[in-house]
N, C-alpha and C positions, 0 to 999 in steps of 0.2 A: 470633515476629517477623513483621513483616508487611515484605511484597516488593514493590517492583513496576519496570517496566520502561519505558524509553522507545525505542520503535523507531524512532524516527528517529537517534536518537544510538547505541544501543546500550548505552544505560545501565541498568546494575541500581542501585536504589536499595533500602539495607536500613535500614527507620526514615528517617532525614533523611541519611543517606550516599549518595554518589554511585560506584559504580564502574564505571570505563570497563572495554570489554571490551579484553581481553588475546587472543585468539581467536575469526574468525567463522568456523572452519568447520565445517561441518555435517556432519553425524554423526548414525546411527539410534545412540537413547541408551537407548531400554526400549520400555515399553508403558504406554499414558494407563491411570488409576487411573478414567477417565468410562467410556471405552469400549472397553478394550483395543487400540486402532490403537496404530499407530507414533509412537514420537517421534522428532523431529527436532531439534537444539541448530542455539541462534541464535547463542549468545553462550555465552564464557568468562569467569569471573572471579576472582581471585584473594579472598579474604578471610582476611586471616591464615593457617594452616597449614590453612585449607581451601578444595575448589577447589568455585565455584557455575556450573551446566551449565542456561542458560535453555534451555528447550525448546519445543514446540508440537507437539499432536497433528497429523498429519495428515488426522485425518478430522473431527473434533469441534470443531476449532481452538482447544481449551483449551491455555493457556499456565502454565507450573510452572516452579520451578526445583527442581535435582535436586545434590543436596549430599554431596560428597567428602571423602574425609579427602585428606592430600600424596601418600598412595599409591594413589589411586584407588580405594577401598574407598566402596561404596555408603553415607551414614548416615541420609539422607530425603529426602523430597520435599514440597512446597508449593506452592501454589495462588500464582499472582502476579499479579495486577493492572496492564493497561497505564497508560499516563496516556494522559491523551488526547493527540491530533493536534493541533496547532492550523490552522487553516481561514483560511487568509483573507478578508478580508470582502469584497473586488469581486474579480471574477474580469475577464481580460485579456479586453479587448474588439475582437474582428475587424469590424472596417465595411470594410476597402478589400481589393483584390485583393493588394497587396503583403502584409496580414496572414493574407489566406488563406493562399497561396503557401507561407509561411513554418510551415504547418502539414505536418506528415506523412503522407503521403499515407494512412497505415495506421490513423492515427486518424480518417481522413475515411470511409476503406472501414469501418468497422466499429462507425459508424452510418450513415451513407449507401450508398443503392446507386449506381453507377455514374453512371445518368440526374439523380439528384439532386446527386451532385456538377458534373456540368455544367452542370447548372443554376444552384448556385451560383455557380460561374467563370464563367458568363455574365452575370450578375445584378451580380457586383464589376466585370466587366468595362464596365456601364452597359450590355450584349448582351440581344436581346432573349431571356429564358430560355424555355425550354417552359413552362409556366404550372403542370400540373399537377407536373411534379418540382418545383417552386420551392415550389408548397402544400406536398406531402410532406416535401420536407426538414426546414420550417418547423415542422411540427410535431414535429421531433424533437432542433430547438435546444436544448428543456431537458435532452435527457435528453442530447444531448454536452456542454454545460453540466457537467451534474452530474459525469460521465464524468471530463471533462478537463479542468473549469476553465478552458474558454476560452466566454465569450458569443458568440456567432455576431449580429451584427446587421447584415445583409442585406438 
């Protein structure tokens, strides 16, 4: 049978079936068949009179589900396949101080250091910014970009 998972929704899909989880709480469930780390369950799922325990290594981040009979008795494990993410195609664009603002301060600390974030806020604010924090920041649009999905254009 082939498996696979949508982590956004939490769905196990076996062949073209869709099932929703019935259980996300997590739970050490065994040891990965990769590397022997821990596993960790995502997701529960009924399948007729047996119960499917999606997992994920801790350390290898290989993903399996791991297959029950009604009484809990161990009967296999499998390899399971994510689907992809879907990605949106333009990411949310910040040009004014109101859409900085609106940003959390915790995702600004951690690409920016402190002098570059004031720089920004001075730069939205049409203030004159220190020149070299406003270069720096600059160059690390893309990778908050990437990060958060928010464009910085500044």
């Amino acid at each position: 049978m082939e498996y696979s998972y949508n982590l956004n929704g939490n769905n196990l899909y076996i062949e073209e079936s869709q099932l929703p989880a019935y259980s996300l709480e997590e739970n050490e469930i065994g040891n990965c068949s990769n590397c022997d780390s821990l596993l960790i369950s995502l997701s529960y799922h009924s399948v007729g009179e047996k119960i499917v325990v999606v997992t994920k290594c801790v350390s290898c981040g290989a993903f399996y589900v791991n297959i029950y009979d009604s009484e809990w008795n161990w009967i296999d494990e499998a390899p399971v396949s994510l689907l992809p993410i879907p990605i949106p195609i333009s990411n949310q664009i910040i040009d004014d101080c109101k859409g900085l603002e609106a940003i959390p301060i915790k995702k600004l600390e951690a690409v920016f250091s402190p002098g570059e974030i004031e720089a920004l806020f001075a730069r939205a604010k049409d203030e004159a910014p220190i020149r070299q924090y406003l270069y720096r920041a600059r160059k690390k649009y893309e990778l908050f970009e990437e990060i958060f999905d928010l464009r910085l254009e500044l």
